[in-house]
Residue, then its C-alpha position, 0 to 999 in steps of 0.5 A: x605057618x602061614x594061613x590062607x583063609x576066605x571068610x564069609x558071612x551066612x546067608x542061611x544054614x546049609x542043608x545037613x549042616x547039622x548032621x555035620x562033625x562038629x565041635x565046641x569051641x571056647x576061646x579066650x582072647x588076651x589081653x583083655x584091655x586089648x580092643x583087638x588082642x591076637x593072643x587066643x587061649x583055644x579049648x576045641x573038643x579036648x584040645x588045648x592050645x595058645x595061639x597067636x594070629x597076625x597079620x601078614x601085612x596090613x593090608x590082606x587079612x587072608x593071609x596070616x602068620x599063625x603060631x600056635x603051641x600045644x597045651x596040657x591040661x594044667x598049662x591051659x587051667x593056669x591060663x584060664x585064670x587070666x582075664x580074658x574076652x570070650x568067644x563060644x561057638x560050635x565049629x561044624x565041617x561041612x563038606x561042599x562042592x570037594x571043599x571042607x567049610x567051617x562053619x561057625x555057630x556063635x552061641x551066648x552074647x554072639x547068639x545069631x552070628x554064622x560065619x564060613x571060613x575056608x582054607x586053602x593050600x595055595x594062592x591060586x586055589x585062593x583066587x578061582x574059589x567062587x562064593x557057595x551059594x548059601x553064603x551073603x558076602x565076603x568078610x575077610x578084609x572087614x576087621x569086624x568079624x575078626x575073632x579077637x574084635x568080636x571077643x568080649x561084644x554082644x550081637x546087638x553091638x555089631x548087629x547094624x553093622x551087618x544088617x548094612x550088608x544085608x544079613x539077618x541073624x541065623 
């Protein structure tokens, strides 16, 4: 499947956020000695599943070749044994102007980090989509916020490079 996808940084946590669905999410990028691994071991709510993210070409990263397999419980146990870098997060859906955002609350080591992400059906919907008003900056092209690059990193490592651009930890 091919994703189309914009993402932002958080200017502030919108109104209602917080009365929003959400879930916990843990995943767990491998290889571990990777310094950007493409493989995620994902455990959202009660779901289980391995996926592989990738870009398209190198040069768009909102365009990404995304392959995922269903997991059970057992397939997923006998992968959580590996070696992993993790990334904890609660994932709200919040509805916005007839767009649903997900909006990622990273916790522990990332504890400060609000990421926005959208998903489109279509190029065209893509391009005339206009920034929300609570988000600071695009960060789809910028590699930092990719989530096998911020698994395994505490906020203080990345914490300069986004203060550069003007955030504030949420």
């Amino acid at each position: 499947m091919i994703e189309l996808e914009l993402t932002y940084l958080a200017k502030y946590i919108p109104d209602g956020l917080l009365n929003c669905p959400a879930k916990k999410i843990i995943d767990r990028y491998l290889p571990f000695e990777s310094s950007h691994p493409v493989l995620r071991l994902r455990k959202s709510g009660e779901k289980m599943e391995l996926t592989k993210k990738r870009l398209i070409d190198d040069i768009d990263a909102s365009r990404q070749l995304e392959e995922t397999i269903s997991l059970d419980i057992d397939e997923f146990e006998a992968l959580a044994k590996l070696s992993a870098q993790i990334v904890v997060k609660t994932r709200y859906y919040y509805p916005y102007d007839g767009v649903t955002f997900e909006v990622d609350v990273f916790e522990e080591a990332l504890n400060g980090l609000v990421l926005v992400d959208i998903e489109f059906e279509n190029v065209a919907a893509k391009e005339k989509f206009k920034m929300p008003e609570f988000c600071l900056v695009e960060m789809t092209q910028d590699r930092t916020i990719a989530g096998g690059t911020l698994a395994g990193k505490k906020y203080a490592d990345i914490k300069d490079h986004f203060e550069q651009l003007g955030y504030v930890a949420l």
